[in-house]
C-alpha positions in Angstrom: 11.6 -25.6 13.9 13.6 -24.6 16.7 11.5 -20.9 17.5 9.0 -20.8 20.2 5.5 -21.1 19.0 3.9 -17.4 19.8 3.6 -17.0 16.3 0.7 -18.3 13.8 3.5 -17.7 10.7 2.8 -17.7 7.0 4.7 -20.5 5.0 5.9 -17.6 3.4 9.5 -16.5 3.2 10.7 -12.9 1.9 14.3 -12.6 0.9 13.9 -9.3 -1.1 11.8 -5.8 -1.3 11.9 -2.2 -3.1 9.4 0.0 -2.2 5.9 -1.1 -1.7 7.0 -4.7 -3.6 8.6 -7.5 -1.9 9.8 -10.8 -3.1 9.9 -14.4 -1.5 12.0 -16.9 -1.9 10.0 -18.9 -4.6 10.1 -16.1 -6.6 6.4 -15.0 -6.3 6.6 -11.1 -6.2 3.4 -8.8 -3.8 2.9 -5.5 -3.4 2.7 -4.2 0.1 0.1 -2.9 1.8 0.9 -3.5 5.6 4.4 -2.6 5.8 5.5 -4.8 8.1 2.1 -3.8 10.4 3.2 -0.3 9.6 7.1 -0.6 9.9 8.6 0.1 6.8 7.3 3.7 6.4 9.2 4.6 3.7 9.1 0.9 2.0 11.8 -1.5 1.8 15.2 -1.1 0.7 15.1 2.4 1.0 18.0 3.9 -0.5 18.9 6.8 1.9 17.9 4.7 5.1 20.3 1.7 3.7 22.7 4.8 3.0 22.6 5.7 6.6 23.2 2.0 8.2 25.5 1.8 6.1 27.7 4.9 7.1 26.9 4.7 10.8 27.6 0.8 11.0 31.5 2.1 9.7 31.7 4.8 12.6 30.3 3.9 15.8 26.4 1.7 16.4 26.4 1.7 20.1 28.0 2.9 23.3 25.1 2.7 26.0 23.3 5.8 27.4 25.9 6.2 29.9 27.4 8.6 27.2 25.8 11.5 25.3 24.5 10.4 21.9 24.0 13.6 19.3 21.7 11.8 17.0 19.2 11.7 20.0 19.6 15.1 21.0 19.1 15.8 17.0 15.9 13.5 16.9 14.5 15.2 20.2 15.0 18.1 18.7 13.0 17.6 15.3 10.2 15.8 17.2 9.8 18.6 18.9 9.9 21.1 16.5 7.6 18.8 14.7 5.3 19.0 17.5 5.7 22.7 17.8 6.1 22.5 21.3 9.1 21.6 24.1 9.3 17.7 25.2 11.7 15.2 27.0 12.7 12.2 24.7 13.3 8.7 26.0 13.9 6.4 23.6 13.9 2.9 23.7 13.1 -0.4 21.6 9.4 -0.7 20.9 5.7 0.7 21.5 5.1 -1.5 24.5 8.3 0.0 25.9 7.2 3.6 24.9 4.3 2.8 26.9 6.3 1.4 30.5 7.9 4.5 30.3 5.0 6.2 29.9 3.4 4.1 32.6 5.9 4.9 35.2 5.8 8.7 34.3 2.3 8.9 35.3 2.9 6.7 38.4 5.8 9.3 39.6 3.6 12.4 38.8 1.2 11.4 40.7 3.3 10.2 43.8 5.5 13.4 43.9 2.2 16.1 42.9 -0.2 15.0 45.1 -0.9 14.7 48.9 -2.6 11.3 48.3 -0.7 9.0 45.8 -2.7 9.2 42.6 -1.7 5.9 40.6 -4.6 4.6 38.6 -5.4 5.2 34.5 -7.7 4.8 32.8 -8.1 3.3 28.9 -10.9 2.1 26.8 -12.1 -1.5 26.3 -11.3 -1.9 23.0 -7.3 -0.3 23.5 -4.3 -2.0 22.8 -1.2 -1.0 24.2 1.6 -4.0 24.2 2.3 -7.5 25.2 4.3 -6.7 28.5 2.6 -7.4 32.0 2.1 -4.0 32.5 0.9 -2.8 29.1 -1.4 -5.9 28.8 -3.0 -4.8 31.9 -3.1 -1.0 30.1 -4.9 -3.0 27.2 -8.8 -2.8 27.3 -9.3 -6.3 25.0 -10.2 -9.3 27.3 -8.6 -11.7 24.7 -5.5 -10.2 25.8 -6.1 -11.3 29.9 -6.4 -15.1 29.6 -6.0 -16.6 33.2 -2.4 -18.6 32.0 -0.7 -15.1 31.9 -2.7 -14.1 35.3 -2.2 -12.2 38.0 -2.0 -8.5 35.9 -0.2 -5.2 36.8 -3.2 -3.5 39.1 -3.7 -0.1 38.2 -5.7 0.4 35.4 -9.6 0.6 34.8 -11.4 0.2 30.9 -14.2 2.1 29.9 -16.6 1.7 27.1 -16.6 5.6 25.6 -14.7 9.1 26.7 -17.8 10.1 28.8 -17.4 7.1 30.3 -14.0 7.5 31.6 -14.7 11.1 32.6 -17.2 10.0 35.2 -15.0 7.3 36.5 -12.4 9.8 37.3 -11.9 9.8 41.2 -9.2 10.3 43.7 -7.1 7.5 42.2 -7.1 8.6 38.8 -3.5 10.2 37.6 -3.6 10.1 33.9 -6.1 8.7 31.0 -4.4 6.9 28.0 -5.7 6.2 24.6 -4.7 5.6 21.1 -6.5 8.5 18.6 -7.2 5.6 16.5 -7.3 2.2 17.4 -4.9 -0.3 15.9 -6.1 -3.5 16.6 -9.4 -3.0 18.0 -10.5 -2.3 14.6 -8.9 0.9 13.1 -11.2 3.1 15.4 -10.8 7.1 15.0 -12.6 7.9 18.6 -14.8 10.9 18.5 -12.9 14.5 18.2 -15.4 16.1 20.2 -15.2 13.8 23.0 -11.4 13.3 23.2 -11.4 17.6 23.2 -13.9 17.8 26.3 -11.4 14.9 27.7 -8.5 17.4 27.0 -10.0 20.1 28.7 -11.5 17.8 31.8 -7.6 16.6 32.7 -6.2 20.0 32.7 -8.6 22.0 34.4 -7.9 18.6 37.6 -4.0 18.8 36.5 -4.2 15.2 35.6 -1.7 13.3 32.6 -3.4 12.6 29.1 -1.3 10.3 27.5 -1.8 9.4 23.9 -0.3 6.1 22.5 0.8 7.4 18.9 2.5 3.9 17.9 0.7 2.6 15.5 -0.9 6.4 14.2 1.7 8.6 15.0 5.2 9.9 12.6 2.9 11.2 9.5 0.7 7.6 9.4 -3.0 9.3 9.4 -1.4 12.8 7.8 -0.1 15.0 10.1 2.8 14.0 12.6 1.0 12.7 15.1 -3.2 12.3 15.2 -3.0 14.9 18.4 -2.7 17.5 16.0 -5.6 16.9 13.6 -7.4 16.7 16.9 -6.5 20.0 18.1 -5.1 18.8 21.3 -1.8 19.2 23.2 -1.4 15.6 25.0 1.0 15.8 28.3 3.2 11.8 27.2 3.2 10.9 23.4 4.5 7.6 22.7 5.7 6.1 19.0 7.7 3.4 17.6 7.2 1.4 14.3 6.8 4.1 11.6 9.4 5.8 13.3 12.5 3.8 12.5 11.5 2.6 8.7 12.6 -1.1 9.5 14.8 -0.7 12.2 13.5 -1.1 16.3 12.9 2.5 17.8 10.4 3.5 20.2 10.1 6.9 22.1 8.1 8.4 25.0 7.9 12.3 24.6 6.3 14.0 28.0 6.0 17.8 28.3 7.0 17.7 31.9 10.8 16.2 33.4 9.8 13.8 35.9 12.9 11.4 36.1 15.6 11.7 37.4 18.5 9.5 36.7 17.8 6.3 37.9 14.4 5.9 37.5 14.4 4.4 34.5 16.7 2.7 31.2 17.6 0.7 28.4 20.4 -0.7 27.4 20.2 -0.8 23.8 17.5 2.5 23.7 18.4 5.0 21.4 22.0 4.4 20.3 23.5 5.4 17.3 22.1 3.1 14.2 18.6 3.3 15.1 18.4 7.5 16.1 20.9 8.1 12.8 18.0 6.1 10.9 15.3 8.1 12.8 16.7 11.4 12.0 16.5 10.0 7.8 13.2 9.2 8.4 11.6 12.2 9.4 13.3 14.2 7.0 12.2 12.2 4.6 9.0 11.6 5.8 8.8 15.0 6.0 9.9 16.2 2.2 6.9 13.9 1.1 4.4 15.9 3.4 5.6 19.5 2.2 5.7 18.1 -1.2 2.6 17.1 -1.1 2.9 13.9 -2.2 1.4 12.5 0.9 -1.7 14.0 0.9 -1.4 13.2 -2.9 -1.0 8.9 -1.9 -3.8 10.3 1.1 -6.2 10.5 -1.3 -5.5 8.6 -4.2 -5.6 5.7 -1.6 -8.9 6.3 -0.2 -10.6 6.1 -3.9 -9.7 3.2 -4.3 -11.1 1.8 -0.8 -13.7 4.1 -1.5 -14.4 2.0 -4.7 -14.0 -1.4 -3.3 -17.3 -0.9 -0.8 -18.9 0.6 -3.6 -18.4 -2.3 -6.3 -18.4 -5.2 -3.5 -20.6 -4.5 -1.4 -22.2 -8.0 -0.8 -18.6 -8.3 0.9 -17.8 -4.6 2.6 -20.0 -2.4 4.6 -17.8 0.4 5.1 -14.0 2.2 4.9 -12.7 3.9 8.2 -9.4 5.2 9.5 -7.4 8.7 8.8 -4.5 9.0 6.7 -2.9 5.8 5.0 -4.0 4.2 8.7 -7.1 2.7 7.1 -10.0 -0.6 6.8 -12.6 -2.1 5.4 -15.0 -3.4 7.4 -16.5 -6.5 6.6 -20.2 -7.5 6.3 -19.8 -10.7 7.5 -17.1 -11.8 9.9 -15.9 -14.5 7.7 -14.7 -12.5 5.0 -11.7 -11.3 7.0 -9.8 -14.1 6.6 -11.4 -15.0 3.3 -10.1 -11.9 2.2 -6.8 -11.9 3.7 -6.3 -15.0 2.4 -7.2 -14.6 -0.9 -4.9 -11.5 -1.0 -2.2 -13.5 -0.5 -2.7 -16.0 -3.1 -3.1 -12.8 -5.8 0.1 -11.2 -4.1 -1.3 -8.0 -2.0 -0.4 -8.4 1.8 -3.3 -6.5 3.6 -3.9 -7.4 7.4 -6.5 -8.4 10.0 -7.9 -5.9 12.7 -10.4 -6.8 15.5 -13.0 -9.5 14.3 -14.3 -7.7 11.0 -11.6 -5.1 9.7 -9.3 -5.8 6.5 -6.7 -3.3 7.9 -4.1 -1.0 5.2 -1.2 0.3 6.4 0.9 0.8 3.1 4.2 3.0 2.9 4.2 6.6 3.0 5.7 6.9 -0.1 4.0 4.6 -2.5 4.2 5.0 -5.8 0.8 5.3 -7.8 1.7 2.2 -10.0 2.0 0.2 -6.7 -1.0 1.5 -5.8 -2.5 0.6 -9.3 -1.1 -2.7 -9.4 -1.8 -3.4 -5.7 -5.7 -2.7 -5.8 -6.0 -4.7 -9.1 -4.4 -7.5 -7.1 -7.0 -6.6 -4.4 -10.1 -6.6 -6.5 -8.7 -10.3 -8.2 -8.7 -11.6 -4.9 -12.7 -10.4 -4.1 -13.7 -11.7 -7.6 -12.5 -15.2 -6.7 -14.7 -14.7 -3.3 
């Protein structure tokens, strides 16, 4: 194999998918419940997203930011009237980028609003935020510092809880960044009273919150991003996977126009294909919530996980998550590869979180005989175990 060896792969190749199913190339078929770690929010093959590659790829797919692209302005536009409030869209390639940009943001507010340069932010110890230098240092994990990648971006402190990091605010401090749940430190709703006191605390000093909405954000845990079920308005909102369907989009929304042109860019951020997609995939997205049919695959989803600690307990201690962002936390360490493992044998991808979460993250628009078919799959798996 000629590919660098970052990657722990499957022996598993997929050549074909519809919906929440997904073939490989032996001909074994799965139903999907990780999307592609929460990709594929409308499922694969998607007939109005392959509809709109298709008729952008014949018109125009990139020109580079030096130009105006509509289809941003468009997406801006819907994100923030999904919002309900006015933002300023950069968009770029990934969450970790969504998070540089939203990085250096807080790093200009708090050179060009302050007397004293205010540069430092703080996160939580079990945050993730991307595998760049600068969003690994942002990440609170320490398996994600080992001394080979060493010296880290300075800048950024980790706290055990929100009262924590409220104390810990000093002179330095510019912004505070969080995910509303954690992804991959265990699928981790934090507290709603806490992050609201948090709210409060950073206005009243006229400091940044910044919410990392990557892996919860565009409809994942209900609502269009987690900020909202929270009741909070943060000041930088970043997203990517969910967002594009399949494709790579990220995008850091801030309520405030720090740049200026120069500051920052991408080359390939935002062009035509993957905003043209975007713009599908909200309004799709969107139809399912005002349907109802998401709160519909909301619920119907969480019976069944509801069900699976109830009838294998020896195995599960508890469900947690919001929305179709959602775990099962294991009794007993072992059982999270056990079970992964097992799922994959049965055909039902789920995926690993922390050290003890089975982690779901199945599309938006699931039909209930995936969901059916999927869970039966799931509870063949624990009956084997």
């Amino acid at each position: 194999m000629s590919l660098m060896s970052n990657y722990a792969r499957e022996d598993i190749t997929f050549v074909k998918g519809d919906g929440a199913k997904i073939l490989d190339s032996k001909g074994k078929n799965y139903i999907d419940f990780g999307s592609g770690i929460g990709v594929c929010s409308l499922g694969h093959a998607n007939k109005k997203i392959a509809k709109t590659i298709s008729e952008q790829s014949r018109s125009l797919l990139h020109t580079s930011n030096i130009y105006t692209i509509k289809s941003q302005i468009t997406l801006s536009k819907s994100i923030d009237k999904l919002l309900g409030y006015k933002t300023y869209a950069f968009f770029c390639n990934s969450g970790a980028e969504a998070n540089e940009c939203a990085i250096k943001l807080a790093r200009k507010y708090g050179t060009i609003n302050f007397k004293e340069k205010k540069f430092e932010i703080l996160t939580l110890k079990n945050s993730f935020h991307g595998r760049t230098m600068a969003t690994l240092a942002a990440t609170g994990q320490d398996k994600f510092h080992p001394e080979i990648f060493a010296p880290y971006t300075p800048g950024f402190k980790f706290f055990d809880t929100i009262d924590e990091i409220i104390k810990n605010i000093d002179d330095k401090t510019v912004a505070v960044m969080i995910e509303l749940v954690q992804g991959e430190g265990g699928i981790k709703p934090l507290p709603k009273d806490d992050i609201v006191k948090l709210s409060k605390v950073l206005k009243k000093r006229n400091l940044l919150l910044i919410t990392d909405e990557v892996q919860c954000g565009v409809f994942r845990t209900g609502e269009f991003v987690t900020s909202q079920i929270y009741g909070i308005k943060p000041d930088i909102i970043t997203f990517a996977k969910g967002l594009g369907g399949g494709v790579p989009i990220g995008a850091c929304v801030s309520t405030k126009d720090i740049f200026t042109p120069g500051d920052h860019g991408s080359t390939f951020g935002g062009n035509f294909l993957v905003t043209s997609v975007a713009n599908t995939v909200l309004s799709e997205i969107l139809k399912l919530k005002e349907s109802g049919k998401l709160n519909k695959n909301i619920k119907t989803f969480n019976r069944y996980l509801d069900k699976m600690v109830e009838r294998y307990s020896e195995i599960f201690e508890s469900k947690t998550g919001l929305g179709l962002m959602l775990g099962l936390k294991v009794k007993d360490a072992k059982y999270q590869d056990l079970v992964y493992r097992k799922c994959l044998e049965k055909g039902v991808l789920v995926l690993k979180s922390g050290k003890d979460i089975v982690r779901f993250l199945p599309p938006l628009n699931i039909k209930k005989d995936e969901i059916k078919d999927g869970f039966k799959r799931f509870k063949d798996a624990l009956n084997e175990i």
